[in-house]
DSSP file (Angstrom, degrees, kcal/mol; ACC not computed):
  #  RESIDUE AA STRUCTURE BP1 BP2  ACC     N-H-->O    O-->H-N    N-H-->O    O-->H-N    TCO  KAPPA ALPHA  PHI   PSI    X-CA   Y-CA   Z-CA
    1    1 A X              0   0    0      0, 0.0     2,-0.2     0, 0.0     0, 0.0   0.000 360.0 360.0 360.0 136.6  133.4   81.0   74.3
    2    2 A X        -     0   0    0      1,-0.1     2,-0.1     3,-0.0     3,-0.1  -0.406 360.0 -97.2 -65.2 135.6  133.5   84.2   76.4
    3    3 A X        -     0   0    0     -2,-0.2    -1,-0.1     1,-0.1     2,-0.0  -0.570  34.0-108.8 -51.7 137.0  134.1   84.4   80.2
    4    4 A X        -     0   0    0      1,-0.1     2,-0.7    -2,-0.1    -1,-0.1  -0.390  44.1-118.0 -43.7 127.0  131.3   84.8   82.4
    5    5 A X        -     0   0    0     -3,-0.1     2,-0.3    -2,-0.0    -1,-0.1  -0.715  34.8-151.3 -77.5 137.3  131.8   88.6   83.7
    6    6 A X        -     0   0    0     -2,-0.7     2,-0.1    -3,-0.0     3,-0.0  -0.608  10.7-108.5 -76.2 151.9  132.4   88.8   87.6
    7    7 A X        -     0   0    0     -2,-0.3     2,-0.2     1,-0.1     3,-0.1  -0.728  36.3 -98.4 -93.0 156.7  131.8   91.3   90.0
    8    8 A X        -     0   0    0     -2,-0.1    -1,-0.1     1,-0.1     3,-0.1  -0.484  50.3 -80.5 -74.9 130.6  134.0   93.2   91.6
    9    9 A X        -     0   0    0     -2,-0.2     2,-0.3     1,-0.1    -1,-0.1   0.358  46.9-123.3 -17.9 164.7  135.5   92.5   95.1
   10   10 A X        -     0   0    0     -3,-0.1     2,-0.3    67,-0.0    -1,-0.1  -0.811  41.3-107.0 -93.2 160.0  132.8   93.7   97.4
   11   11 A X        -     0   0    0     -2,-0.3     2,-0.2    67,-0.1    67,-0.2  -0.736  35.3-119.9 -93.1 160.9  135.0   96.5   99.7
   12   12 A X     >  -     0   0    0     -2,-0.3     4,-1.7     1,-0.1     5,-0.1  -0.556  16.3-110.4-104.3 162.1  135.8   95.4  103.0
   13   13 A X  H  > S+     0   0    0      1,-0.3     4,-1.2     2,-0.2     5,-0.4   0.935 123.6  57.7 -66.0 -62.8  134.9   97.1  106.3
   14   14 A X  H >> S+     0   0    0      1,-0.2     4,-2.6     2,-0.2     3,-1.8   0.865 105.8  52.0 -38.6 -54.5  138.8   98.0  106.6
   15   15 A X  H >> S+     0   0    0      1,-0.3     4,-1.8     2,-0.2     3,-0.6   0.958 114.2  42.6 -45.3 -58.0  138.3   99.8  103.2
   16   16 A X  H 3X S+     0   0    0     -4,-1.7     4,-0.6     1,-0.2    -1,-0.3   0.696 111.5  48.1 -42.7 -28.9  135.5  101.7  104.5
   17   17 A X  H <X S+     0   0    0     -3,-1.8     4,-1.2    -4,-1.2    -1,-0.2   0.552 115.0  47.9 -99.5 -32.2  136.9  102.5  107.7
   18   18 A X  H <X S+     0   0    0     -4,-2.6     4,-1.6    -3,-0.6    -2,-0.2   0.804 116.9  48.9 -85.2 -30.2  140.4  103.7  105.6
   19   19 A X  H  X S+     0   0    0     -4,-1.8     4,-1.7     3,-0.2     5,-0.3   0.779 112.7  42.0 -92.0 -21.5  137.7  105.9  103.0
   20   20 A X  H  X S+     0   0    0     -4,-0.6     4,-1.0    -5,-0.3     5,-0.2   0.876 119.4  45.3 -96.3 -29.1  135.7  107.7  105.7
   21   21 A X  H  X S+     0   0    0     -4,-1.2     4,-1.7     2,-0.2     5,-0.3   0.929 118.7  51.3 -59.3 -49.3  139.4  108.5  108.0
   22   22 A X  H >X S+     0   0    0     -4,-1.6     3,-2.4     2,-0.2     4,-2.0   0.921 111.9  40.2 -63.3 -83.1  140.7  109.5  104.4
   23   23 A X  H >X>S+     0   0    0     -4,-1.7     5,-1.3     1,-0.3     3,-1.2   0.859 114.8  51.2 -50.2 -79.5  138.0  111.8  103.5
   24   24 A X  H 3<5S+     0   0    0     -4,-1.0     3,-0.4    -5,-0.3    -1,-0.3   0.818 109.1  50.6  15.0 -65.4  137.8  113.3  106.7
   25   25 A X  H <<5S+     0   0    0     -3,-2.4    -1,-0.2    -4,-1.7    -2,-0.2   0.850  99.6  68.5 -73.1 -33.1  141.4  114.0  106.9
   26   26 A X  H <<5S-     0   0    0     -4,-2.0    -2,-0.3    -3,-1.2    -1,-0.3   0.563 124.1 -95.9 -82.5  -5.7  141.1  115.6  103.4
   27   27 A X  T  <5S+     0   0    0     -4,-0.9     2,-0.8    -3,-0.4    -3,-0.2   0.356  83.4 131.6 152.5  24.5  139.2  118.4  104.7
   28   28 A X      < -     0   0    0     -5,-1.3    -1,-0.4     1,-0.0     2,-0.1  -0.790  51.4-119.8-107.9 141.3  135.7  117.2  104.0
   29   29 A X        -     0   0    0     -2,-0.8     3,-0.3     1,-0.1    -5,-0.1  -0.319  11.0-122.0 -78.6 154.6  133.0  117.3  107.0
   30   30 A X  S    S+     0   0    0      1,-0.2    39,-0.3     2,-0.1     3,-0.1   0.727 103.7  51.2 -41.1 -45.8  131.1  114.9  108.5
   31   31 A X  S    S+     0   0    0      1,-0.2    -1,-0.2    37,-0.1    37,-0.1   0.326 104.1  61.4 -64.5 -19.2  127.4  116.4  107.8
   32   32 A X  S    S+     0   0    0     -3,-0.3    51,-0.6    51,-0.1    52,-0.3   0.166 100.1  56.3-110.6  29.2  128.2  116.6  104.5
   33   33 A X  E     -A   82   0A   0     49,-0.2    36,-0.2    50,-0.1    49,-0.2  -0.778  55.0-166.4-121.7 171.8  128.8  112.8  103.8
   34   34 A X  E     -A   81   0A   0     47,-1.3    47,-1.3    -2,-0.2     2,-0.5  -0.685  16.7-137.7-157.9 146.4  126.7  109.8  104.3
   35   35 A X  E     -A   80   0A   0     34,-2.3     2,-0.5    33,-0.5    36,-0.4  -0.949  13.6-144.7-128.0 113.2  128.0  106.1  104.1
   36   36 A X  E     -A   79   0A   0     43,-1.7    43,-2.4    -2,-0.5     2,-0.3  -0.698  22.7-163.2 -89.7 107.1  125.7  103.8  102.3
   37   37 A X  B     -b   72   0B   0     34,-3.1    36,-1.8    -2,-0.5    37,-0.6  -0.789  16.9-135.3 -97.3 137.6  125.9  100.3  104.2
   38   38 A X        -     0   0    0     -2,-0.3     5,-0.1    34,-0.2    38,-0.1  -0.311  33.8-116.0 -56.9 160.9  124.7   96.7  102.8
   39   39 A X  S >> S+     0   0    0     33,-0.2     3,-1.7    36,-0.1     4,-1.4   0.994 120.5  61.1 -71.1 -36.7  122.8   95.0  105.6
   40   40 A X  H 3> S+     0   0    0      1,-0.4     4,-0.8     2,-0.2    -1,-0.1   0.730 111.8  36.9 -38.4 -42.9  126.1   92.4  105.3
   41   41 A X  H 34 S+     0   0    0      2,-0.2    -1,-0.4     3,-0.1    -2,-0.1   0.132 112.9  56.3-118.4  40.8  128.7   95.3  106.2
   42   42 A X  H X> S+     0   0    0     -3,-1.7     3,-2.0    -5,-0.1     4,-1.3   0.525 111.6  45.6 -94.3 -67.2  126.5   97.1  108.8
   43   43 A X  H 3X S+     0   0    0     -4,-1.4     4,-0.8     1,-0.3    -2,-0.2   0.615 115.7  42.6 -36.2 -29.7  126.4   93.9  110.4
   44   44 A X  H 3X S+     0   0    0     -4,-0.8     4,-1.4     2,-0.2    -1,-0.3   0.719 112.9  52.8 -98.3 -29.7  130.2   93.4  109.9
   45   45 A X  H <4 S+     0   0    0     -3,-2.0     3,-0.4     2,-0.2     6,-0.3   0.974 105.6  58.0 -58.6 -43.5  131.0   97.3  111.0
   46   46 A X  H  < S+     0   0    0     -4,-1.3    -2,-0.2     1,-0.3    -3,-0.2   0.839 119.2  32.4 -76.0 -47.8  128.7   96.5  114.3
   47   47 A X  H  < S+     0   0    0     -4,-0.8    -1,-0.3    -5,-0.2    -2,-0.2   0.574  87.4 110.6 -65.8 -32.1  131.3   93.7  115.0
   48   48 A X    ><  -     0   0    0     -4,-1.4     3,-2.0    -3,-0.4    -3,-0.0  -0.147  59.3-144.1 -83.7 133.6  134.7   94.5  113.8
   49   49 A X  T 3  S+     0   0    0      1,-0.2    -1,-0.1    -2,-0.1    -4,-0.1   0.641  89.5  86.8 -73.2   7.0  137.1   95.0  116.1
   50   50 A X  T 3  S+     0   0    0      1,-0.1     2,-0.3    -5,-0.1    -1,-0.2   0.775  84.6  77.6 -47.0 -35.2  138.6   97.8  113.5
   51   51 A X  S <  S-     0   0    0     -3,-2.0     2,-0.2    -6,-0.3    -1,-0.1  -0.915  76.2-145.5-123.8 133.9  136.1  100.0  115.3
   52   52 A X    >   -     0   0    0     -2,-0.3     3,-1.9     1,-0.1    -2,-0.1  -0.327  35.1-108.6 -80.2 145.5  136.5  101.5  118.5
   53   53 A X  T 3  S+     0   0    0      1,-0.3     3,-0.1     2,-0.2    -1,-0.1   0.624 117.7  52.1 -29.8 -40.2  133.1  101.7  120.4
   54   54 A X  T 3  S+     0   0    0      1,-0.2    -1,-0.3     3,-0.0     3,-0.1   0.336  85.0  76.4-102.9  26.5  133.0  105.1  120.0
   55   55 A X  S <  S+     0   0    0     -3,-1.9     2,-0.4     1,-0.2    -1,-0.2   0.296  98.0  63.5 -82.1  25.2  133.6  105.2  116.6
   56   56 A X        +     0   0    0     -3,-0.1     2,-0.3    10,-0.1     9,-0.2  -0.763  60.9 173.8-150.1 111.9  130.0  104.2  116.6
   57   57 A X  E     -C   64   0C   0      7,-0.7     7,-1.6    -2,-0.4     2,-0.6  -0.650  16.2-149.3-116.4 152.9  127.2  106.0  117.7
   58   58 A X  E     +C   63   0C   0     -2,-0.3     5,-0.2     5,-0.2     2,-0.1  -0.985  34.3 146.1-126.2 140.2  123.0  105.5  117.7
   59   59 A X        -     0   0    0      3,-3.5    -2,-0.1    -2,-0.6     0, 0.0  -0.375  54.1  -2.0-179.6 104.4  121.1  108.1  117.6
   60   60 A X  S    S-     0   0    0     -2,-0.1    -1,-0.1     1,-0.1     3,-0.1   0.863 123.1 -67.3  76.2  44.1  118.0  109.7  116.5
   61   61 A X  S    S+     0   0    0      1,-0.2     2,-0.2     0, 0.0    -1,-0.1   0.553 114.9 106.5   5.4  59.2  117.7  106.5  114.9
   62   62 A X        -     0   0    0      9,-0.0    -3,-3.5     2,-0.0     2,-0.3  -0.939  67.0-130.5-143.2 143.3  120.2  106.8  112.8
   63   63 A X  E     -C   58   0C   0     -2,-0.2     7,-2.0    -5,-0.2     2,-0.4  -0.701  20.0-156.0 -90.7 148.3  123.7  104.9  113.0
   64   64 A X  E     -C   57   0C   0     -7,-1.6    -7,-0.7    -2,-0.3     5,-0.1  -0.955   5.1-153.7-123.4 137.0  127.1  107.4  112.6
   65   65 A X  S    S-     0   0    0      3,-0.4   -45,-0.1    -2,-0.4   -10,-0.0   0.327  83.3 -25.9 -84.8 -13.1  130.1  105.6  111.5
   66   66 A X  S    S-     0   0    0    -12,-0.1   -10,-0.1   -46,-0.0   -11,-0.1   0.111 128.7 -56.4 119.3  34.4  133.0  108.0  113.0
   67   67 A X  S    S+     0   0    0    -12,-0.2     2,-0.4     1,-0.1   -11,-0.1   0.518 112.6 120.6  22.1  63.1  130.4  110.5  112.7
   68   68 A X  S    S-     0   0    0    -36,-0.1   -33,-0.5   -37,-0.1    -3,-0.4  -0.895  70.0-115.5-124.8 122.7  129.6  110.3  109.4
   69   69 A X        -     0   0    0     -2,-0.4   -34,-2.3   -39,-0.3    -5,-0.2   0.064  36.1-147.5 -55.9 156.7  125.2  109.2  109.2
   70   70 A X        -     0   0    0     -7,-2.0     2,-0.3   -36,-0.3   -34,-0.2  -0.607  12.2-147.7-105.5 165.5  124.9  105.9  107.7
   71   71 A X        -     0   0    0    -36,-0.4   -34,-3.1    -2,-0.2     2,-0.5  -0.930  20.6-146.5-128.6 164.3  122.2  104.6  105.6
   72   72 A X  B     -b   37   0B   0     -2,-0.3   -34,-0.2     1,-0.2   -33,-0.2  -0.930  58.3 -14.2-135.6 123.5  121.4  101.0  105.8
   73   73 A X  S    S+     0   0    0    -36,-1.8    -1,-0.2    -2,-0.5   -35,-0.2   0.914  93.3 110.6  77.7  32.9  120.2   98.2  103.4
   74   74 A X  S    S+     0   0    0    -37,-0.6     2,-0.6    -3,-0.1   -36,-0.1   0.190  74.5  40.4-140.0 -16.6  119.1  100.8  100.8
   75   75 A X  S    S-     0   0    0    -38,-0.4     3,-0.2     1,-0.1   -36,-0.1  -0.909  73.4-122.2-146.1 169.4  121.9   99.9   98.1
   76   76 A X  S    S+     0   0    0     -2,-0.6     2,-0.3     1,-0.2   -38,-0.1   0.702  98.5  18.1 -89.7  -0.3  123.8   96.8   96.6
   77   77 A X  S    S-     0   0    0    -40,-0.1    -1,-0.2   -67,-0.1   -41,-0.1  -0.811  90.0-112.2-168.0 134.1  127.1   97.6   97.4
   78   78 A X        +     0   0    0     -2,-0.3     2,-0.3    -3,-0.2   -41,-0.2  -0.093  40.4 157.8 -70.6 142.9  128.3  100.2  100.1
   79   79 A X  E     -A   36   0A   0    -43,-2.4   -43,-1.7   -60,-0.0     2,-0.5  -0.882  39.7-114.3-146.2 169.9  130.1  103.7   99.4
   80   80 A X  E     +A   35   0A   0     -2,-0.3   -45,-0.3   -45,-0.2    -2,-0.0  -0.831  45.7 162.9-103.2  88.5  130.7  107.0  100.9
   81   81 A X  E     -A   34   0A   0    -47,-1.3   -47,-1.3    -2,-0.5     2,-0.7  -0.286  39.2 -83.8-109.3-154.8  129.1  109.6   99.1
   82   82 A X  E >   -A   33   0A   0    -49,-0.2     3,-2.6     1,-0.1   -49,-0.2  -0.844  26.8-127.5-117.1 153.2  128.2  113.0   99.7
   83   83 A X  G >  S+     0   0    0     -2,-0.7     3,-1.1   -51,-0.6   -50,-0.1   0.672 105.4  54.5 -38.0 -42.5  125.2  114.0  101.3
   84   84 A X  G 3  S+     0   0    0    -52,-0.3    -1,-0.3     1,-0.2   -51,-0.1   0.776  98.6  68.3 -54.3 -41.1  123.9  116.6   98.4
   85   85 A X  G <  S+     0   0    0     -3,-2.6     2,-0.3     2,-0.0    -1,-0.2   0.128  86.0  84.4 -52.6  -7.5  124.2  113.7   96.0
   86   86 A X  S <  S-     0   0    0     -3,-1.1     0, 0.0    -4,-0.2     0, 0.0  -0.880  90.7-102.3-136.4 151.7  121.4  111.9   97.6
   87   87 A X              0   0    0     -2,-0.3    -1,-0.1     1,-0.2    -2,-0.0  -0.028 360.0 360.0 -51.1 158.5  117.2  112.4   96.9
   88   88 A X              0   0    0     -4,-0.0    -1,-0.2     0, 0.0    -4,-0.0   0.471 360.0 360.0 -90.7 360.0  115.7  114.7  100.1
């Protein structure tokens, strides 16, 4: 009998917090990302002590991550992608 497949770790808020510093650092702008949050890890970004207060901003009712706009509850498992990539 075959194994049941699993899914794959979900990534954790550290991972996020390590992909959006990485990308960043690698020369890519802010405006041109957008970091697709579950409601599960916006909730858990809004909490974690990983993130400094002002790495989190509201505004124009839209949350920024380390100022990169978030979207929220829109996907099943949370990424960074870039901002061109996504319908207008």
């Amino acid at each position: 009998m075959a194994k049941p497949q699993t899914a794959a770790r979900p990534v954790t808020v550290g991972e996020l917090k390590s992909i959006v510093e990485a990308s960043l650092a690698g020369g890519a702008k802010a405006k041109s990302l957008v970091l697709q949050l579950t409601l599960r890890d916006a909730a858990l970004v809004k909490r974690s002590p990983l993130f400094a207060e002002s790495d989190i901003r509201f505004a124009d009712g839209a949350m920024k991550v380390l100022g990169v706009r978030t979207t929220i509850g829109e996907v099943a498992e949370s990424s960074l992608v870039d901002a061109s990539s996504l319908p207008k």
